[in-house]
matplotlib code that plots the C-alpha trace (Angstrom):
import matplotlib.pyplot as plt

x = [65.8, 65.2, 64.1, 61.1, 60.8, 58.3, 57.0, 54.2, 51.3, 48.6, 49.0, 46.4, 46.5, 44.9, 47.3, 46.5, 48.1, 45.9, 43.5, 43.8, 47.1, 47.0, 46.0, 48.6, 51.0, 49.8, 50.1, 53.5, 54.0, 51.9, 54.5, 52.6, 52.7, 49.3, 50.5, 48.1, 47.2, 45.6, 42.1, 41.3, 41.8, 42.1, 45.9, 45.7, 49.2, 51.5, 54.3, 53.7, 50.0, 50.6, 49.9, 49.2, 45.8, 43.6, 41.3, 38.2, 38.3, 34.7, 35.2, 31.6, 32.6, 34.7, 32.2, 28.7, 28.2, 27.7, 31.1, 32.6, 31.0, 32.8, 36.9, 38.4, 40.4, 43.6, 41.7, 39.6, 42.5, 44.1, 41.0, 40.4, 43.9, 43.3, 40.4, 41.9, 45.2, 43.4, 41.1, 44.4, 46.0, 42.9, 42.4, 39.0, 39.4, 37.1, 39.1, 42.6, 43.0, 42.7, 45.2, 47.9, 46.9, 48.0, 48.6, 51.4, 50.8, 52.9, 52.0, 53.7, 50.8, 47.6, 44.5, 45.8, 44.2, 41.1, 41.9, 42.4, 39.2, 37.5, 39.8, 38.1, 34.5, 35.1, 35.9, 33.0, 30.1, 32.0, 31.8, 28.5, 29.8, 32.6, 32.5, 32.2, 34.1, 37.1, 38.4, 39.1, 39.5, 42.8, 45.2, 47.9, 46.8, 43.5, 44.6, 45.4, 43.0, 40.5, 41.8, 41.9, 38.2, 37.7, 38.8, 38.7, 42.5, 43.5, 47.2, 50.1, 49.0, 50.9, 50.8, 54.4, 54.8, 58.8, 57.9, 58.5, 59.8, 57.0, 55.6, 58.8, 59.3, 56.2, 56.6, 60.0, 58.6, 55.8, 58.9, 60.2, 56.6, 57.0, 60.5, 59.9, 56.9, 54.3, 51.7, 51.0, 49.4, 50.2, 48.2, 50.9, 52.2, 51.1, 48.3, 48.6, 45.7, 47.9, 46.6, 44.9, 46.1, 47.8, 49.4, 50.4, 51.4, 53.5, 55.9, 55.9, 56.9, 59.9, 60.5, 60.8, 57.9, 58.4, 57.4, 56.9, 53.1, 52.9, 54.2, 52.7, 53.6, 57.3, 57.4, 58.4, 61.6, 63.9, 67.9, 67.4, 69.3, 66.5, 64.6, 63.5, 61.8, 59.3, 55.5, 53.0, 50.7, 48.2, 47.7, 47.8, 49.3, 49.0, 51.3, 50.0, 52.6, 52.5, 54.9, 55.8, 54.9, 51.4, 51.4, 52.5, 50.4, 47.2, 48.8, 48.9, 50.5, 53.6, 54.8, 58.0, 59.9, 60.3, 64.1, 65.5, 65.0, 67.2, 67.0, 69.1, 68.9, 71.1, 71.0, 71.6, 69.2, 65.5, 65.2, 68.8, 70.4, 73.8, 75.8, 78.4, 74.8, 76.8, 73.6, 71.4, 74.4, 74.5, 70.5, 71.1, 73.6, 71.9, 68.9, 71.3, 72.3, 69.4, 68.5, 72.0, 71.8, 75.4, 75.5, 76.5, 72.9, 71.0, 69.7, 67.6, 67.4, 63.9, 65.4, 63.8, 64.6, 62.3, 63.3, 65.0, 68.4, 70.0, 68.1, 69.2, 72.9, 72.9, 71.0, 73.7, 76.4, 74.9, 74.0, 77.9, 79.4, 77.4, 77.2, 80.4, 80.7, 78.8, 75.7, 72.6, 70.0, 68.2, 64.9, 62.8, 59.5, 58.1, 58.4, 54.6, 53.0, 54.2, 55.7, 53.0, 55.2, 54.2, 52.9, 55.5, 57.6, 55.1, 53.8, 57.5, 57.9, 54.8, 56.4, 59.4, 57.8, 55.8, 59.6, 60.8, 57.8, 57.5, 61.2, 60.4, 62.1, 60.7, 62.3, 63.1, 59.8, 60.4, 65.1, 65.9, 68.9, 70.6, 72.4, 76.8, 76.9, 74.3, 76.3, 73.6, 74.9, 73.6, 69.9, 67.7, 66.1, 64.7, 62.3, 64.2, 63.3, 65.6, 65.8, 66.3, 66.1, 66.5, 66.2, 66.6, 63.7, 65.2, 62.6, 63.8, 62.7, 62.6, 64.2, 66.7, 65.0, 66.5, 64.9, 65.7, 63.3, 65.2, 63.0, 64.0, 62.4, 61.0]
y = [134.0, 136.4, 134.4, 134.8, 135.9, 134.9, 137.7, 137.1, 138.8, 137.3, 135.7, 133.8, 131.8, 129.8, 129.9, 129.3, 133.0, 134.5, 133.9, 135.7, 137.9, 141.0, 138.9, 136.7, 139.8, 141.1, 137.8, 138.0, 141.6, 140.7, 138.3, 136.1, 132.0, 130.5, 126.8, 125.3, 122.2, 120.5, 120.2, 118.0, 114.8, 113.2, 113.2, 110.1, 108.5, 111.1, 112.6, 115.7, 117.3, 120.8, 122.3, 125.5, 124.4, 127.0, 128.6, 129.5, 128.3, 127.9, 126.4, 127.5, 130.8, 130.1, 127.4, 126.3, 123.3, 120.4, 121.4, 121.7, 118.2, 116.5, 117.6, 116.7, 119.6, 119.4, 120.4, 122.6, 124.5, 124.7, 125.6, 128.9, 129.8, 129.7, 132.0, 134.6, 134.1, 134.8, 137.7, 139.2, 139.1, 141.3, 138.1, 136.4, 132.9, 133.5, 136.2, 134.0, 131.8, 128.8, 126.2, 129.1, 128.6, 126.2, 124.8, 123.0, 122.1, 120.4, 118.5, 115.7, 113.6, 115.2, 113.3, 110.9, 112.5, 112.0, 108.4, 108.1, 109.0, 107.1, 103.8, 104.7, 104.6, 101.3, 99.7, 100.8, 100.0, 98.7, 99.7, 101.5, 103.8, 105.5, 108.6, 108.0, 110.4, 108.7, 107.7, 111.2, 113.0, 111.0, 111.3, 114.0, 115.2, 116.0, 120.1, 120.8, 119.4, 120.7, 124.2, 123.0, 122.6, 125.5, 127.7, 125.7, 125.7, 123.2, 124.1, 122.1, 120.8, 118.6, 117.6, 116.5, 114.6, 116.3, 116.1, 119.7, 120.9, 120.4, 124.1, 125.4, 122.7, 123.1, 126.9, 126.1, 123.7, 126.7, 129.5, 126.7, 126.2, 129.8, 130.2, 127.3, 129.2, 126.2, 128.6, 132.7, 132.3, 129.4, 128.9, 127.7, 126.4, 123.7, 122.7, 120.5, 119.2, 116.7, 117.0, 113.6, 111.1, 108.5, 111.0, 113.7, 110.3, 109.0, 112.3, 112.1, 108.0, 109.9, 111.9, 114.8, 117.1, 119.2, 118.1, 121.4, 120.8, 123.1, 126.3, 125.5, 129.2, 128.8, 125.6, 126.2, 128.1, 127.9, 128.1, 128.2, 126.4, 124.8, 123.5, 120.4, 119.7, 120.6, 121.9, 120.2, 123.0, 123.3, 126.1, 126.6, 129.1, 129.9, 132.6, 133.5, 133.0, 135.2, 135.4, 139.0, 140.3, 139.2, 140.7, 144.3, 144.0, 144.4, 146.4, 144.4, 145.1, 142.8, 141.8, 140.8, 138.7, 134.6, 134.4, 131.2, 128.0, 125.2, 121.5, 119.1, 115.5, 114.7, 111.4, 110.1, 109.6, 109.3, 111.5, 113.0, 115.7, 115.5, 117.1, 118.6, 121.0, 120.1, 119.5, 122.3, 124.5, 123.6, 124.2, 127.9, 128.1, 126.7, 129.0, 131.9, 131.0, 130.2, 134.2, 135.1, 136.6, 137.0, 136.0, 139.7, 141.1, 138.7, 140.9, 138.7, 134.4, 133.2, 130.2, 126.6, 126.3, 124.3, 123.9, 120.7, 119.3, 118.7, 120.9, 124.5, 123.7, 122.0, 125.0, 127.5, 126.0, 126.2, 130.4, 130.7, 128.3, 130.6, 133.9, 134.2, 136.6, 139.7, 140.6, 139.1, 139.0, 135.6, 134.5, 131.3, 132.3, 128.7, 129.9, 131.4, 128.9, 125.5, 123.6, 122.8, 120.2, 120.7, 124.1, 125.5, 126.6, 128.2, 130.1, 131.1, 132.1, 134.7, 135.8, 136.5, 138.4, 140.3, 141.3, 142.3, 144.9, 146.1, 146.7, 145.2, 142.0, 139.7, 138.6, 135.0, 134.3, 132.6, 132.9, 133.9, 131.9, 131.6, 128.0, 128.8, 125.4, 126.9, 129.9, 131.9, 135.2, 135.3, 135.2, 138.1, 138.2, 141.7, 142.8, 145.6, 147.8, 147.4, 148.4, 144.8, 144.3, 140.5, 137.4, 133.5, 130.8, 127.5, 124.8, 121.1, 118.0, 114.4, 112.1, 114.6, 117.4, 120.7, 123.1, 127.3, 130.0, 132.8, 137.0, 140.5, 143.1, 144.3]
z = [99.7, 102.5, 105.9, 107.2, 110.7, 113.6, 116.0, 118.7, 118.5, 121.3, 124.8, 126.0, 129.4, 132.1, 135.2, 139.0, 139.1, 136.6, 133.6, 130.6, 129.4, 131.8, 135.0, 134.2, 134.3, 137.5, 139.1, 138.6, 139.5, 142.8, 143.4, 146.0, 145.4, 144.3, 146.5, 148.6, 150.1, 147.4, 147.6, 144.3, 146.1, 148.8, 149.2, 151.4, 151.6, 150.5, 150.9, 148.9, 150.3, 148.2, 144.4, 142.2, 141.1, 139.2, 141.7, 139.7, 135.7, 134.2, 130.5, 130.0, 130.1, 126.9, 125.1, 125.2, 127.7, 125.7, 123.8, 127.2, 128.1, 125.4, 126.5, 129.7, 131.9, 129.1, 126.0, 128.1, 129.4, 126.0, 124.0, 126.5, 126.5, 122.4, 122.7, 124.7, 122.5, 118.9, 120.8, 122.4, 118.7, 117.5, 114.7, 113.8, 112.6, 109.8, 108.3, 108.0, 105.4, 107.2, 104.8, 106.4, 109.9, 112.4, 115.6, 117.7, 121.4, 124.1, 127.2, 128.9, 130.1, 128.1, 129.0, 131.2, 134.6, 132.7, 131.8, 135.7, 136.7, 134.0, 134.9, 138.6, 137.0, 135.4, 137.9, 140.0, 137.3, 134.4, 130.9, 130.8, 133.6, 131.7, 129.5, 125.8, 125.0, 126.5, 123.4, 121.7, 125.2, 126.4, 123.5, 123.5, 120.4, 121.7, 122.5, 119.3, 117.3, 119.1, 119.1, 114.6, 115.5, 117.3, 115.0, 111.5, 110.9, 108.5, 108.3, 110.4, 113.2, 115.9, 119.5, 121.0, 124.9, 125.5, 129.2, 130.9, 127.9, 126.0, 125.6, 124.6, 121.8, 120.3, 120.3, 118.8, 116.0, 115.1, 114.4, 112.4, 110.4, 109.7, 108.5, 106.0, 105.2, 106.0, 107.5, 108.3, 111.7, 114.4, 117.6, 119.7, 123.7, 126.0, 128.5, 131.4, 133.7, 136.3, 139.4, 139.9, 142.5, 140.5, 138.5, 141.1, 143.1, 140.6, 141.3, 144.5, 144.7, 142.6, 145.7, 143.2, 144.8, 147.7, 151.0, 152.5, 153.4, 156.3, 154.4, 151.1, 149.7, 150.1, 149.2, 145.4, 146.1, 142.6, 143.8, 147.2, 149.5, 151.2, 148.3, 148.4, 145.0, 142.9, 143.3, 140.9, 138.9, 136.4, 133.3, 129.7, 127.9, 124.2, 121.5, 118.2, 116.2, 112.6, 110.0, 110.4, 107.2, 107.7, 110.9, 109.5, 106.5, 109.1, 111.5, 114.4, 118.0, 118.5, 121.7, 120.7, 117.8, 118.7, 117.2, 118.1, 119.5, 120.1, 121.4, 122.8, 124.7, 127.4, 126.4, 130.2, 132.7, 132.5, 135.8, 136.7, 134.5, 133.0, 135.6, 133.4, 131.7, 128.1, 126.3, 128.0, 127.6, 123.6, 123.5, 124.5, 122.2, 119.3, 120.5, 120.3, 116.9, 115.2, 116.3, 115.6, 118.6, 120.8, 124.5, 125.1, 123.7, 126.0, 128.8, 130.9, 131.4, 132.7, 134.1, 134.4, 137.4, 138.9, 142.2, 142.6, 144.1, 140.9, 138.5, 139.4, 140.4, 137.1, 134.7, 136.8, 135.4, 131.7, 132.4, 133.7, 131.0, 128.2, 129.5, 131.3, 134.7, 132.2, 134.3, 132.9, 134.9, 135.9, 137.6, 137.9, 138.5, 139.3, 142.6, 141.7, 140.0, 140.7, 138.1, 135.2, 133.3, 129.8, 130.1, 131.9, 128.9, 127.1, 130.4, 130.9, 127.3, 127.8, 130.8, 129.3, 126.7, 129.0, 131.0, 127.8, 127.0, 129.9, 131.0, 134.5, 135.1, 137.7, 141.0, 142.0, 144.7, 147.9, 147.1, 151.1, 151.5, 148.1, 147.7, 147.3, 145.5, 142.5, 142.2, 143.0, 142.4, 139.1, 140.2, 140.9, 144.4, 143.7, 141.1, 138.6, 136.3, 133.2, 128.9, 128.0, 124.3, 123.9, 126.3, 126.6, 128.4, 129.6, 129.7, 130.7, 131.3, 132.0, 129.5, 129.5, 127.2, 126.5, 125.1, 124.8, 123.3, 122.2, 122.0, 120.4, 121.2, 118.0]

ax = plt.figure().add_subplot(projection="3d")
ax.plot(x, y, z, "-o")
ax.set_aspect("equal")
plt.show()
């Protein structure tokens, strides 16, 4: 039986660089950092004052306001990004079949900013205070049942919590729907709505975040020498996901073919990765395999790297240990947008679809001094122009999740 393959035929996205496939894109090739001091609390207490927050997101431009009322910022994010997604794909839910159509989301913490500020509530005026729609806003599964909702898909549909690699898994588990042949179309990425002061605050007791409060716009600075840690963000991002005959069959535009996905644990430390990259090194393999896809075809690495200590010494190792001394290009582009934890993977991914199709691969933002001990050569500082015809996306996380998206140009 002949395997069916994946390609990806909409982006949609909500990112503090850009709403909405072709802003995201020119965010990037703007190149300037969305960080700021955050403005969406009080950040009374820490030691971490900065984030990529969204600037100007309306959900209402997306649904009617009492729909709107009844999500929190998570399903909002993800429910827009899902709009512009199927719009981008030239599809209309009422035409697909919807037993064939699906969804699978990733976020690591879902609702629970949300949950925060309705904990706050409570204990100001007690029960009758707090949002009734607590309940069904809060779970992680709330994103992708409500894009189900949204668009009336009844096919597969799954929420997992892989911390930061949770937009690349689920992405992963949808090219595994369609290969099996569970579905035809699948809605799928992550959304992540953090930026609440318990939650932001339980990062920075971690001492994980960057501390760079005075020169927020450099403080996300993937490989650097003088990185200190990571920069909280916010977004969504969402593929459509078709089973490539169904995409021919109606003539659709394809940015590229999802090939491969593999997924590892490190099996080590809850915050710390394995310092020997075995597991994340084995992820890009199995990636590479499951695409049967060689190291030598791979053309361009959109790195995790994610700005911390450990991190991008450690995801160095894994590019050299795969790819050898050949020249692939590399670039973490978190530099940009912060770190979304959940989302970042599926942001990346679209990103690193966007590279492929447009032959322009993007530079490393805020790389000045390149750290010796993360054998930096391999990573871009400049933006090229380059024929790339396949690449990789590393996506990590706590917990010691490693997940790799492997795209062909098709």
């Amino acid at each position: 039986m002949t395997e069916i393959r994946a390609v990806v035929t909409g982006i949609g996205c909500v990112t503090p660089i850009g709403i909405g496939v072709e802003a995201l894109w020119a965010g990037v090739q703007k190149g300037e950092s969305a960080v700021k001091p955050i403005d969406r609390f009080v950040p009374e207490g820490l030691r971490s004052r900065i984030a990529a927050q969204i600037p100007h997101f309306d959900a209402t431009a997306f649904m009617d306001k009492k729909r709107a009322h009844r999500m929190d910022r998570y399903s909002q994010l993800a429910v827009a990004g899902g709009i512009m997604a199927l719009r981008d794909a030239g599809l209309d839910a009422e035409d697909l079949e919807s037993e064939r159509a699906g969804v699978f989301m990733g976020s690591a913490l879902g609702g629970i900013a949300f949950a925060e500020e309705q904990c706050g509530q409570f204990m100001q005026g007690g029960f009758r205070s707090v949002s009734p729609t607590l309940g069904f806003s809060v779970f992680g599964g709330a994103a992708s049942c409500n894009l189900a909702m949204e668009f009336g898909f009844t096919g597969p549909n799954e929420t997992n919590s892989m911390s930061c690699g949770s937009g690349a898994v689920a992405i992963g588990r949808a090219l595994q729907a369609i290969r099996r042949g569970e579905a035809d179309v699948i809605m799928a990425g992550g959304s992540e709505a953090p930026l609440a002061p318990l939650s932001f605050g339980a990062f920075d007791m971690l001492r994980a975040m960057s501390t760079r409060n005075e020169e927020p716009a450099s403080a996300s600075r993937p490989f650097d020498r003088n990185r200190d840690g990571f920069v909280m963000g916010e977004g969504s991002a969402i593929l459509v996901i078709e089973a490539e005959h169904h995409a021919r069959a109606r003539g659709a535009r394809i940015y590229g073919e999802l090939a491969g996905f593999g997924l590892t644990n490190d099996a080590h430390h809850m915050s710390v990765p394995l310092p020997s990259g075995e597991q994340a090194a084995r992820a890009l393999k199995l990636a590479l395999s499951s695409a049967d896809m060689s190291p030598d075809e791979v053309a361009y690495v959109n790195a995790h790297g994610s700005s911390t200590l450990l991190n991008d010494v450690t995801e160095s190792k894994v590019i050299r240990s795969v790819f050898g001394s050949r020249p692939v290009a590399v670039s973490g582009t978190k530099g940009l947008y912060g770190h979304p934890l959940g989302a970042s993977g599926a942001i990346e991914a679209a990103i690193t679809l966007l590279s492929l199709n447009n032959g322009w691969l993007p530079p490393t933002t805020n790389l000045s001094d390149p750290d010796p001990e993360a054998e930096i050569d391999l990573v871009s500082r400049q933006a090229r122009e380059i024929k790339a015809d396949a690449a990789v996306s590393n996506s990590y996380g706590f917990g010691g999740v490693n997940a790799v998206l492997a795209f062909r140009k098709t």
